[in-house]
TORTISE-970589 format. One record per residue: x, y, z of N, C-alpha, C in turn; residue in three letters. Coordinates in steps of 0.02 Angstrom, whole numbers, plus 32768, in hexadecimal, padded with zeros to 4 digits. Example, Ala and Ser with C-alpha at 12.3 -4.5 7.8 and 13.67 -1.06 7.14 Angstrom:
<atoms>
82947EE4818682677F1F818682947F5B8186ALA
82827F90816282AC7FCB816582858002818ASER
</atoms>
This chain:
<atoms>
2F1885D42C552EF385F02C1C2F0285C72BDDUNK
2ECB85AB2BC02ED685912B962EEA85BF2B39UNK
2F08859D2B0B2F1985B42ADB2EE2860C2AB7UNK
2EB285D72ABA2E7786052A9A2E7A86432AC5UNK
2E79863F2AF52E63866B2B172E9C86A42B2AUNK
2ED886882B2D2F1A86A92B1D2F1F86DA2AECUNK
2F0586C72AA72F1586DF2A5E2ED9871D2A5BUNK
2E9E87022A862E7887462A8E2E7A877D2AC3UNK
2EA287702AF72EBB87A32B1E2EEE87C42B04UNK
2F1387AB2AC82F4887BF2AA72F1D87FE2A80UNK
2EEA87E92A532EBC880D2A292EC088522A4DUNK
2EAB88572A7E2E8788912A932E9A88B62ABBUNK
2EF188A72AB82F1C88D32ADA2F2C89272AB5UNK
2F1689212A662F30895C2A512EF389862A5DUNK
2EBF895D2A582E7C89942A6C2E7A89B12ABDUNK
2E9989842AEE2EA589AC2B292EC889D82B22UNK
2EFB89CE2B132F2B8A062B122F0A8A4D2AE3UNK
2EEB8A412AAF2EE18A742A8B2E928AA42AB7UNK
2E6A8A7D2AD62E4E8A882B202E728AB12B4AUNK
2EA18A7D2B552EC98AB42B932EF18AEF2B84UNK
2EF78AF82B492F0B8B452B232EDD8B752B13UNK
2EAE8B612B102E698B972B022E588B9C2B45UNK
2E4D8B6E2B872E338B8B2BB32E758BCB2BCCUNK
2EB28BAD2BDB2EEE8BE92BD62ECC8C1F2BBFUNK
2EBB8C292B882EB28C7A2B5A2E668C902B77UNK
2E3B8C6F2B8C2E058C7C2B9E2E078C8F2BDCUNK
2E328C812C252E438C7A2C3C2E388CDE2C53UNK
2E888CF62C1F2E888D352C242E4F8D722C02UNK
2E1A8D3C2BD22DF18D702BB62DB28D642BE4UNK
2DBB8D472BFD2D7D8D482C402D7A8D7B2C5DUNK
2DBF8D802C762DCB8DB32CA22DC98E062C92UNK
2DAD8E082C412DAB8E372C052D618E3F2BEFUNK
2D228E492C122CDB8E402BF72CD08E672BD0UNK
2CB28E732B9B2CA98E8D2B482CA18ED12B75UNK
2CA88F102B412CAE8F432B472CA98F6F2B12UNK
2C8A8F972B212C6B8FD32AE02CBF8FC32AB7UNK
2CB28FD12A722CEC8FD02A512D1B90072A60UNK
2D5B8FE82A732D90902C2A942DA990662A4CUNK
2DA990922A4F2DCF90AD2A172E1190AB2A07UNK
2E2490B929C22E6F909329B02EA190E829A2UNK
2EC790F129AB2F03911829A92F28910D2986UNK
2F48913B294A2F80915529322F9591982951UNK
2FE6918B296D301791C92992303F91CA2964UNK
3040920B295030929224293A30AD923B296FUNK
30E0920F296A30F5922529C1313F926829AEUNK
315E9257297A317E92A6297031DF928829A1UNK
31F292B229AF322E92B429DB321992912A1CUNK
3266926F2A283251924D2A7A324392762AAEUNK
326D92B02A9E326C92EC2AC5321592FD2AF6UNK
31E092E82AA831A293002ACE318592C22AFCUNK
31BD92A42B1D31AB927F2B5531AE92AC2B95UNK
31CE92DF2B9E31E792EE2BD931D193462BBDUNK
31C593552B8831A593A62B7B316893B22BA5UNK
315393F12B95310A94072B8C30FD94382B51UNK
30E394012B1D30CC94232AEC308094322AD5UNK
307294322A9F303394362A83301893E52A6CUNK
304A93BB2A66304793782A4F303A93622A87UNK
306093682ABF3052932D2B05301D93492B17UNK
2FFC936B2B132FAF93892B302F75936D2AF4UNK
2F8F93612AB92F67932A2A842F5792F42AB1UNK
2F9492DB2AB72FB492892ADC2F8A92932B20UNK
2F7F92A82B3F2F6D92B92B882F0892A62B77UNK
2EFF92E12B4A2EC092F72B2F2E9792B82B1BUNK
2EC3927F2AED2EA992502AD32E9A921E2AFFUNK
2ED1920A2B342EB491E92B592E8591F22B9BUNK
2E7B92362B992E4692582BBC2DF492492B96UNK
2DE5923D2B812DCD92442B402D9391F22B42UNK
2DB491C42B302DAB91812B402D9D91532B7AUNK
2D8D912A2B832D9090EE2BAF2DD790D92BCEUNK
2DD690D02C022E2490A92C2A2E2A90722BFAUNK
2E60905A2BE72E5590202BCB2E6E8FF82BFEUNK
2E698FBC2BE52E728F6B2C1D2EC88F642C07UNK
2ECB8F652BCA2F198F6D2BAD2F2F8F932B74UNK
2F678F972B622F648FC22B382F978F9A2B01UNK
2FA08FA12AC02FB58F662A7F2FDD8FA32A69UNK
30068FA02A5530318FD12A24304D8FB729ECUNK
305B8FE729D130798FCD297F30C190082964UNK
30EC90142988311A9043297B3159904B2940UNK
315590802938318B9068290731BE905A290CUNK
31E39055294832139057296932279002297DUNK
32048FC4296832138F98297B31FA8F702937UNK
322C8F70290632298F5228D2325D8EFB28D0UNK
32448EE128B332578E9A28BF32408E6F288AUNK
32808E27288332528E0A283D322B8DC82864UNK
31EA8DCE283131B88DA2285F31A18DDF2891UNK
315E8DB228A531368DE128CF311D8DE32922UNK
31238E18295031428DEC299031098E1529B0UNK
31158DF929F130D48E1D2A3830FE8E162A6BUNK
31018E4B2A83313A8E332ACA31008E212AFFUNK
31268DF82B1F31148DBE2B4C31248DB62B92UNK
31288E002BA431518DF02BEE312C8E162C2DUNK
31418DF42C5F310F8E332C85311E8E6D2CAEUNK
316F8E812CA8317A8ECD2CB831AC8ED82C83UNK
31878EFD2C3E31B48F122BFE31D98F412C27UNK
321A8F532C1232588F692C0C323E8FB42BF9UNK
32688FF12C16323B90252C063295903E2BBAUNK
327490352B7D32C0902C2B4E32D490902B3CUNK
330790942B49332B90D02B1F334390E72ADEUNK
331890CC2ABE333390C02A6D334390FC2A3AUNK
338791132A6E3390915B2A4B33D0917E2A4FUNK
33F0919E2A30342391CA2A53342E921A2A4DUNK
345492252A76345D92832A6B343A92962A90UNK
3406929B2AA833DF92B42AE433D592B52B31UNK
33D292EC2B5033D993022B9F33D592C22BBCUNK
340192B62BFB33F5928D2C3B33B2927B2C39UNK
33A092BD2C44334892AD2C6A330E926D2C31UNK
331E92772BF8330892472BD9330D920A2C01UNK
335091E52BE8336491B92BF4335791A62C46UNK
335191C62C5B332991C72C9E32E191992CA2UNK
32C191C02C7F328791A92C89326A91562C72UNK
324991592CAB323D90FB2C9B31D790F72CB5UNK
31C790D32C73318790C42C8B316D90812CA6UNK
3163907C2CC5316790352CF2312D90042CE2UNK
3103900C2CC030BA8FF42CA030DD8F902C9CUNK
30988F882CB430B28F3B2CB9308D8F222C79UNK
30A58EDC2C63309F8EC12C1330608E872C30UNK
30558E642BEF30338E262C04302F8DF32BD9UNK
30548DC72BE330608D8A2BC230268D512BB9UNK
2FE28D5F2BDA2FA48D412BC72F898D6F2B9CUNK
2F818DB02B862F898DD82B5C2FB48DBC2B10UNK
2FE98DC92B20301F8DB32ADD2FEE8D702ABDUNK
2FF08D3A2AE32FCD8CF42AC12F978D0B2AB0UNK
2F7F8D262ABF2F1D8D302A9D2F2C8D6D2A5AUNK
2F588D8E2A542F778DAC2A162F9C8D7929E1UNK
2FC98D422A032FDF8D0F29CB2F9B8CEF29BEUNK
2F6B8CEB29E82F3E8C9E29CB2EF98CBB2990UNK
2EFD8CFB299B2EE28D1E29772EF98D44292FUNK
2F2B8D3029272F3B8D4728F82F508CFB28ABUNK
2F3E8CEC28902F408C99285D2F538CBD2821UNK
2F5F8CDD280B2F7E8CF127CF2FDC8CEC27DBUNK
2FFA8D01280C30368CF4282330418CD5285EUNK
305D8CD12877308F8CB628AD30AF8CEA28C4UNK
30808D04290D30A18D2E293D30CE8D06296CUNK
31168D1F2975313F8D0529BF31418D2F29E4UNK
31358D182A1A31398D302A5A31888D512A71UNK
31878D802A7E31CA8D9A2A8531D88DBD2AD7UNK
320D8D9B2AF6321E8DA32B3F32578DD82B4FUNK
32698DEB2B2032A38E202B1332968E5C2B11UNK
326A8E742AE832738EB22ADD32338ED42B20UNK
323A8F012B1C31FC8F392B4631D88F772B2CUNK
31E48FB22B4231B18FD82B2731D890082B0FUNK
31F290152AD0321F90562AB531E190872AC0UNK
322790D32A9D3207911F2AA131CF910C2A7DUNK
31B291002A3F317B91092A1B313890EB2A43UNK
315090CA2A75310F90B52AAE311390DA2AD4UNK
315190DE2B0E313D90F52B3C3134914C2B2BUNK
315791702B1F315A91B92B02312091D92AFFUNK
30F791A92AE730A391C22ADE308691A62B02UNK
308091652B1D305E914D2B45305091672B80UNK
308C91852BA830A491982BE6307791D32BFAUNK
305991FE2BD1304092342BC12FF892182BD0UNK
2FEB91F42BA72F9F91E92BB12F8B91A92BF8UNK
2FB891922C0B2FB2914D2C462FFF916B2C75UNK
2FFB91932CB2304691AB2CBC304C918E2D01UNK
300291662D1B300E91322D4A303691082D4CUNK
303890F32D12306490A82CF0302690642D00UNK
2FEE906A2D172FE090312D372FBD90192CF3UNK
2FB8901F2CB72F838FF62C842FC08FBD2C59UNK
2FBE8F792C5A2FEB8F572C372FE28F782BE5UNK
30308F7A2BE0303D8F8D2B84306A8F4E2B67UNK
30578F482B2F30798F312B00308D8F3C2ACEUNK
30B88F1B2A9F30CF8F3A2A5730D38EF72A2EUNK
30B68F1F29FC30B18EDD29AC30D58EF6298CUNK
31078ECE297E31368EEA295131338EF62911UNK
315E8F1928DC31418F2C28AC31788EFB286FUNK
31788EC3283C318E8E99282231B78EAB27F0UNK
31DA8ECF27E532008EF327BB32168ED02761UNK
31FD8E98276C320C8E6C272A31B98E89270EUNK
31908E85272631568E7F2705312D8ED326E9UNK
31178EC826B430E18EFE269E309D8F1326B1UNK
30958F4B26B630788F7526CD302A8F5626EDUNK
301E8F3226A22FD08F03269F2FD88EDB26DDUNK
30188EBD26EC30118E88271B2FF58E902758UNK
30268EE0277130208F05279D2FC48F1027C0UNK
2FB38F2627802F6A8F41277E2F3B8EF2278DUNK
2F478EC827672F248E9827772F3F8E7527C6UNK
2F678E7C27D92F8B8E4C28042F4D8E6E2867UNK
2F468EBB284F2F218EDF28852EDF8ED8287CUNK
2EBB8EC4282D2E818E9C28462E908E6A286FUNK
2EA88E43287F2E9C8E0A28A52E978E0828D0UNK
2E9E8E4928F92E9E8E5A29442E868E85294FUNK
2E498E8E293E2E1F8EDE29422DFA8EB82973UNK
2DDF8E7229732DAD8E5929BA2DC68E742A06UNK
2E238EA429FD2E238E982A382E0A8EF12A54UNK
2DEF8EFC2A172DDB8F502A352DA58F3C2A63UNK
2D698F162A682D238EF12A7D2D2F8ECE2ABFUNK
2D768EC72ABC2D958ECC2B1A2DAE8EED2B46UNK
2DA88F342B2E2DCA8F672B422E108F772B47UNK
2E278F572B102E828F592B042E748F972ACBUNK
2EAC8FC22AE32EBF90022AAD2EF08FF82A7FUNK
2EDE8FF72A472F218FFD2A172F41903229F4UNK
2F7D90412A072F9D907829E62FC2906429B6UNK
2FBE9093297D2FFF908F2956302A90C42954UNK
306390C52967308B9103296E30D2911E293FUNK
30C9914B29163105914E28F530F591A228E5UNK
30F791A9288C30E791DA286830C891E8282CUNK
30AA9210281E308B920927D230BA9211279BUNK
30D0925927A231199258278D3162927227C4UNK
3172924D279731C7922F27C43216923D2797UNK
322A9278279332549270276B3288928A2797UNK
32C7927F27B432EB929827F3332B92AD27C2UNK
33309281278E337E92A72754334492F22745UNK
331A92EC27373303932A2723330193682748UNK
32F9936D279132D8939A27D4330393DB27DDUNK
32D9940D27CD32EF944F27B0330D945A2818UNK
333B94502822335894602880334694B3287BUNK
334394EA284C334A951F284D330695352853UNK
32D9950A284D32849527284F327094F4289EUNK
328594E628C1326994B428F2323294EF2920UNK
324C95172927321D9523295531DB9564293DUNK
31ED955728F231C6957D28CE317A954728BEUNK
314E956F28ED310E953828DE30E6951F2893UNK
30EC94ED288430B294D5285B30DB94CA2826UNK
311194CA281B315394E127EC3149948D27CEUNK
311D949F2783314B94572747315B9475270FUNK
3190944526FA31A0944726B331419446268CUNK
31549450263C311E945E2616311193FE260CUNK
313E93ED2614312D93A62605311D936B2639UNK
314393712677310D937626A030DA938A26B2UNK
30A693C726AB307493E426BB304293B4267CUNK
306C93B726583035938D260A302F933F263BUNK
305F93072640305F92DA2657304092D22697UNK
302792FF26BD300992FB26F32FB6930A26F2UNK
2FA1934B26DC2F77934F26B32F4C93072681UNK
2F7A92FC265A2F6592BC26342F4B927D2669UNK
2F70926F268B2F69924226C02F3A924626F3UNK
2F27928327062F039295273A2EB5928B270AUNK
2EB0929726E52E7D929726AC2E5D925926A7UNK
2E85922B268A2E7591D526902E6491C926DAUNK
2E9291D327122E6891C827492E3191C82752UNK
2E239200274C2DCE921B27592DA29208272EUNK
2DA991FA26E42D9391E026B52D6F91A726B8UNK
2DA4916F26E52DA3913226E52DC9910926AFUNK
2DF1912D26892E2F911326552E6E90FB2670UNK
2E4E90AC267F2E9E909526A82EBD90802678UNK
2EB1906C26502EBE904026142F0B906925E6UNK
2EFB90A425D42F3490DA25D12F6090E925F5UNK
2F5990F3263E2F8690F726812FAE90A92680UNK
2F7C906B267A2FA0904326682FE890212624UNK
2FCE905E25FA2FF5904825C2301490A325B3UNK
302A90A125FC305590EA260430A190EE25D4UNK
30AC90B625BC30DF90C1259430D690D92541UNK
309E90C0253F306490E924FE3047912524F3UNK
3070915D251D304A917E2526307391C7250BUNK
30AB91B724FE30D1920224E4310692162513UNK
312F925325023165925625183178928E2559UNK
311B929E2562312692BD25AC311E928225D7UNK
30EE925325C630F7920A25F6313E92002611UNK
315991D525C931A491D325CF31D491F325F5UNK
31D2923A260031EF9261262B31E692622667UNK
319592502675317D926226CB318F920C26DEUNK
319891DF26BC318C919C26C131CE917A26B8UNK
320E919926BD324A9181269F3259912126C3UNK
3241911C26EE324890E6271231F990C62730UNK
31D8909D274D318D908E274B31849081279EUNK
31C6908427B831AF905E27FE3189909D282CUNK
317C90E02821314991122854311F90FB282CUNK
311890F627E930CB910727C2309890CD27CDUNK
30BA909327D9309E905C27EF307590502811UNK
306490672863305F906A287F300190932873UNK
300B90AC28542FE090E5283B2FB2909F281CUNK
2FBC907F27EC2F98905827D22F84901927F2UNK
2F959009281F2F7C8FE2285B2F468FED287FUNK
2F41903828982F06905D28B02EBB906F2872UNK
2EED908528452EB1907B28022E83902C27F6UNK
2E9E900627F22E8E8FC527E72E558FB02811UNK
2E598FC228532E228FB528932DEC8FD32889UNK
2DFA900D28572DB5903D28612D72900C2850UNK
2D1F900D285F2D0C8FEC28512CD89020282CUNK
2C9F900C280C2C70903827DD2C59905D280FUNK
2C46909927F52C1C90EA28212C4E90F8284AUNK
2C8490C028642C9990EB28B22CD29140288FUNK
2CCA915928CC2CD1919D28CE2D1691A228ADUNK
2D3E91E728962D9391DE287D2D99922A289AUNK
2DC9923328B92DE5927128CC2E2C927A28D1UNK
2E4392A328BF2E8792D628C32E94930928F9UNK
2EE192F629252EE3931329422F3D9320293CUNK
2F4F936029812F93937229702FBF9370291EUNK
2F7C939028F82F99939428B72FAB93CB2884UNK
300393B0289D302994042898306A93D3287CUNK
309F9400283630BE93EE283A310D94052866UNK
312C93E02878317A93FA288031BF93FE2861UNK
31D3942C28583223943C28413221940D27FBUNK
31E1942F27E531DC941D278B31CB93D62782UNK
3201939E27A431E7936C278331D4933B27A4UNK
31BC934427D7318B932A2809312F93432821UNK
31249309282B30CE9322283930CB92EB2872UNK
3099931C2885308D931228DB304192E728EEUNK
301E92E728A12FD892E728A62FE0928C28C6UNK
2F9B929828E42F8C925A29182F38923F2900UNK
2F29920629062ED891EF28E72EC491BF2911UNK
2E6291E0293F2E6291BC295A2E2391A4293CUNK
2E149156293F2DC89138291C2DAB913A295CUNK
2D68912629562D2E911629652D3C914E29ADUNK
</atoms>
């Protein structure tokens, strides 16, 4: 091979390669043909406990995914797997995680066996150009996935994943970061976000737990308020939840459940449908309420 011809086989090595990475991702969305748009989920998933109950919540959880389309996979966003920088686990039998203590055997027992998908994970990093998703081989599926999930998929057979939630960054980022991946509702991937609306656990009246519907006055305001913008279509406020007064502040002492919430907001697209469900609060300074779009 002469010189010339050397220096241009050289040329057009990065365009193969960048070829042979798109057919990769195409690869698995082939195998994904467009699909009525899936609907998106917010769970308050509440105590780990209501993994293994029968309450009025796991019959939400049950109800919702009764409700919908099977999905092809399922995307999560929990609050329970916070991290700096922003990750997709990447493996293909997640770890079923215990991320908890003080509670019965039988918990800790339970394991959901749902397999992952690492052609999945890449078509979530390549889709997303505002940051830099890593692929993460470590972690698996904590309570805030499986807990609720298990309820609505108790086969285990639909691959899940989890996007982690970036703990350095603000709220906006959050919100913008889940546009970027709303194309994958149009393949029949489900996205949940799972945490709480309000979350205050220094606060949680133990003496009202099994007294139903039980909030503080400032929770009931902060939930109320919130539930309002939902339906409204006022993300913009939910987004700038720290602006918002000092029942916020209270139901909001920390951001990693509320998060989660604004991930699922973000996807909504114009006209599609907004509904409330399992929305009750608990032991004052918890709320249970759950939102499903379209």
């Amino acid at each position: 091979m002469d010189r010339k011809k050397f220096l241009q086989s050289l040329a057009i090595l990065p365009i193969a390669a960048s070829a042979m990475k798109l057919n990769a991702l195409e690869s698995f969305t082939d195998k994904l043909p467009s699909t009525e748009k899936m609907p998106t989920l917010f769970l308050g998933h509440g105590s780990p406990m209501n993994a293994i109950e029968e309450n009025e919540f796991v019959n939400g959880f049950r109800k919702a995914g009764n409700e919908i389309p099977k999905p092809k996979a399922i995307l999560c966003v929990s609050a329970h797997w916070e991290t700096k920088g922003s990750f997709v686990t990447a493996v293909e039998h997640p770890k079923t995680i215990h991320d908890f203590g003080g509670f019965p055997q039988a918990l800790f027992d339970v394991q959901y066996p749902a397999p992952g998908s690492p052609a999945l994970a890449k078509e979530v990093k390549e889709l997303v150009k505002k940051t830099e998703i890593g692929l993460d081989e470590k972690w698996g599926l904590d309570h805030g996935a499986w807990s609720v999930i298990k309820h609505m998929y108790p086969k285990a057979d639909i691959p899940v994943l989890q996007l982690s939630i970036d703990y350095t960054q603000n709220a906006q980022y959050h919100y913008n970061l889940a546009k970027e991946i709303a194309a994958l509702r149009s393949k029949g991937i489900l996205i949940v976000g799972s945490g709480n609306m309000v979350h205050n656990l220094g606060l949680v009246a133990w003496d009202k737990m099994q007294t139903d519907n039980y909030a503080y006055e400032w929770a009931d305001d902060a939930s109320k308020k919130m539930k309002q913008c939902i339906l409204d279509g006022n993300h913009q406020s939910l987004i700038d939840f720290k602006s918002q007064g000092k029942s916020f502040d209270l139901a909001i002492p920390t951001p990693e459940h509320y998060l989660p919430l604004l991930y699922v907001l973000a996807l909504k697209e114009k006209n599609e449908s907004v509904s409330l469900f399992n929305d009750k609060a608990v032991a004052g300074s918890l709320s249970m309420t759950s939102v499903k779009i379209g």
